[in-house]
Kinemage of the C-alpha trace (Angstrom):
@kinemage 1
@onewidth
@group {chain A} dominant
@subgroup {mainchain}
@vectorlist {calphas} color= white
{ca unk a 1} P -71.130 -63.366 -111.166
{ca unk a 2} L -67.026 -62.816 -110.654
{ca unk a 3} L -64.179 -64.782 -112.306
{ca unk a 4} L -61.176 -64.887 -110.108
{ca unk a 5} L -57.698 -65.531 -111.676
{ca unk a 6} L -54.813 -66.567 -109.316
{ca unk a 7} L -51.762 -65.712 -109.625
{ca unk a 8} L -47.639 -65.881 -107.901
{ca unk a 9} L -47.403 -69.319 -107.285
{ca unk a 10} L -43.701 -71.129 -107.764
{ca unk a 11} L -41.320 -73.027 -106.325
{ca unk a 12} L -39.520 -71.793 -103.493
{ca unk a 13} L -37.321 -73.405 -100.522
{ca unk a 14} L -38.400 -74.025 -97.170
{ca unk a 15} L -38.311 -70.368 -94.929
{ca unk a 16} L -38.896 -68.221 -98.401
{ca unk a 17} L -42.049 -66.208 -99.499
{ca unk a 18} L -44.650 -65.805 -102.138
{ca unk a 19} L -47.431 -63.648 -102.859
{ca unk a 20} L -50.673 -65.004 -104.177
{ca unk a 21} L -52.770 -62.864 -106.173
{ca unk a 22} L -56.492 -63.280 -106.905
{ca unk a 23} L -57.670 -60.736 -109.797
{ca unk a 24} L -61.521 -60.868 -109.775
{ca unk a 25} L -63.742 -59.245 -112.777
{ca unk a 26} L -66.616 -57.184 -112.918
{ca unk a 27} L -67.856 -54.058 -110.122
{ca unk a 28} L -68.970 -56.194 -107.712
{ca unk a 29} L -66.051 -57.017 -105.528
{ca unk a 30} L -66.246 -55.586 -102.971
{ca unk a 31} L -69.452 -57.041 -102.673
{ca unk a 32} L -67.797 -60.363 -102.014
{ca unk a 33} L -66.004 -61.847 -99.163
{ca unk a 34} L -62.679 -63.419 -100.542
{ca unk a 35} L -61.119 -66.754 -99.121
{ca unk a 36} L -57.963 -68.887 -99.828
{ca unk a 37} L -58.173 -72.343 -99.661
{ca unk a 38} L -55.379 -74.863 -100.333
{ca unk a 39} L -55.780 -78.810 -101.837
{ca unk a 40} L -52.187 -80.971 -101.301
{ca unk a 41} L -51.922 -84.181 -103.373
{ca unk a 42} L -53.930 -86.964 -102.019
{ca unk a 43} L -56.314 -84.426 -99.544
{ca unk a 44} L -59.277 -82.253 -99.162
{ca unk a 45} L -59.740 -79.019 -100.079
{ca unk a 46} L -59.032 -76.923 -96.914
{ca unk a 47} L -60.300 -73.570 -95.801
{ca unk a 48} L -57.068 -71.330 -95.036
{ca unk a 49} L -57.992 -67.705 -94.898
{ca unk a 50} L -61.117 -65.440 -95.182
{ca unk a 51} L -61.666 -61.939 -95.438
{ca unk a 52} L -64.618 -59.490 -95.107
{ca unk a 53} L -65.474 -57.060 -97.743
{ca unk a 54} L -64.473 -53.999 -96.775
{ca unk a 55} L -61.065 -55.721 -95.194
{ca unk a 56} L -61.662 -54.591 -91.670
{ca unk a 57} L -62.181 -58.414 -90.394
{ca unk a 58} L -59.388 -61.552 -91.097
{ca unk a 59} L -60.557 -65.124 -90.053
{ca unk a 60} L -57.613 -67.892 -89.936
{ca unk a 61} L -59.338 -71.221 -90.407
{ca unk a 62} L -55.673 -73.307 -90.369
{ca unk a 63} L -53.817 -72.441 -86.931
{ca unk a 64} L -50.264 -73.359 -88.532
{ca unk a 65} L -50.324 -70.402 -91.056
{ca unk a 66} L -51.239 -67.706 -88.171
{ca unk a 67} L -48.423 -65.340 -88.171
{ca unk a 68} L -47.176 -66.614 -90.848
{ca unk a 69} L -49.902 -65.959 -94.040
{ca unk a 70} L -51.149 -62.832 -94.284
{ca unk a 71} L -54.472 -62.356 -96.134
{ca unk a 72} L -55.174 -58.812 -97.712
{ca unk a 73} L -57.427 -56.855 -100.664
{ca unk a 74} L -57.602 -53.745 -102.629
{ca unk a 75} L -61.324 -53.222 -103.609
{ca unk a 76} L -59.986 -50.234 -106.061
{ca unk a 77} L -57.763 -53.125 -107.660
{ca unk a 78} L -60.389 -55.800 -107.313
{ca unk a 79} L -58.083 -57.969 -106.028
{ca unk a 80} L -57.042 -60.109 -102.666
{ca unk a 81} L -53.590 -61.190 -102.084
{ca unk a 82} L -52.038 -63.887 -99.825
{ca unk a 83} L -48.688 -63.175 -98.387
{ca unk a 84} L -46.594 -66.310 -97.458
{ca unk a 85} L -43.536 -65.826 -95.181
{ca unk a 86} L -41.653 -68.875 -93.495
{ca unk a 87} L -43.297 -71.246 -95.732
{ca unk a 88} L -42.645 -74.938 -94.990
{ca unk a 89} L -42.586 -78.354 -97.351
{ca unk a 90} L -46.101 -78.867 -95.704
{ca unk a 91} L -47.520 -76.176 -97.362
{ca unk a 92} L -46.890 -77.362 -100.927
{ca unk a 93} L -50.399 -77.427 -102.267
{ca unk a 94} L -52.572 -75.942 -105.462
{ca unk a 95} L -54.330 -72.706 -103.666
{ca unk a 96} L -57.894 -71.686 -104.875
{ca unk a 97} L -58.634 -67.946 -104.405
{ca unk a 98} L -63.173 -68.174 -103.713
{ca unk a 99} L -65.370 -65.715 -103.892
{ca unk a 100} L -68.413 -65.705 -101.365
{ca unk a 101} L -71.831 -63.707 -100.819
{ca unk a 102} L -71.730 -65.351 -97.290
{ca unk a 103} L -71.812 -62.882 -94.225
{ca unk a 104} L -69.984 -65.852 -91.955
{ca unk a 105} L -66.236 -66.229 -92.561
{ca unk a 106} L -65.769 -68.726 -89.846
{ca unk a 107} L -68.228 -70.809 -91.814
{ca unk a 108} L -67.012 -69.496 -94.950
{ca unk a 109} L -67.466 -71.686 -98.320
{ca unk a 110} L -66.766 -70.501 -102.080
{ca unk a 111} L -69.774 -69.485 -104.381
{ca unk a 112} L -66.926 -68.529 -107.273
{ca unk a 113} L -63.797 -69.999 -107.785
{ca unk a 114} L -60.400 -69.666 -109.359
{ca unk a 115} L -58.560 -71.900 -111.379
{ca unk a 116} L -56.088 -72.140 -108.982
{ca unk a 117} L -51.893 -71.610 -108.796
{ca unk a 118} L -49.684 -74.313 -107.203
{ca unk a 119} L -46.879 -73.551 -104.451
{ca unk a 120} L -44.240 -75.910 -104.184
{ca unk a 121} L -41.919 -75.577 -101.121
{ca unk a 122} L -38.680 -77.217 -101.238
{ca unk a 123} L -36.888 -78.889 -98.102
């Protein structure tokens, strides 16, 4: 089992940045693939990012944060990040760091989760 605790959310204007964090417990990260998903008021859940264990492999689920979100880990840190550039009032949401034993990342679906950290973007 992993606990994940997110972290860097805030309120920034339209065209800034933020860096998510996602600090996961235990030895067994790098066992894990890692995934960001995002949940805006009034909508699903949404699958935004994955990433395979060791790092080598990136999957984009959401075509309008390619090139602009950058998903990234540090097994000796046990932890992923999620950088943000050119972030838009659309992307306002709470984002969920997951944790998954899945081999798929196109299909990929949390088996952990983290409490999640909200981004607010201003227009």
């Amino acid at each position: 089992q992993v606990q994940l605790v997110e972290s860097g959310g805030g309120l920034v204007q339209a065209g800034g940045s933020l860096r998510l964090s996602c600090a996961a417990s235990g030895r067994t990260f790098s066992s894990y693939a890692m995934g960001w998903f995002r949940q805006a008021p009034g909508k699903e859940r949404e699958f935004v990012v994955a990433i395979s264990r060791t790092g080598g492999v990136t999957y984009y689920a959401n075509s309008s944060v390619k090139g602009r979100f950058t998903i990234s880990r540090d097994n000796a840190k046990n932890t992923v990040y999620l950088q943000m550039n050119s972030l838009k009032p659309e992307d306002t949401a709470v984002y969920y760091c997951a944790a998954s034993q899945s081999y798929s990342l196109s299909r990929y679906s949390g088996d952990y989760w983290g409490q999640g950290t909200q981004v607010t973007v201003s227009s």
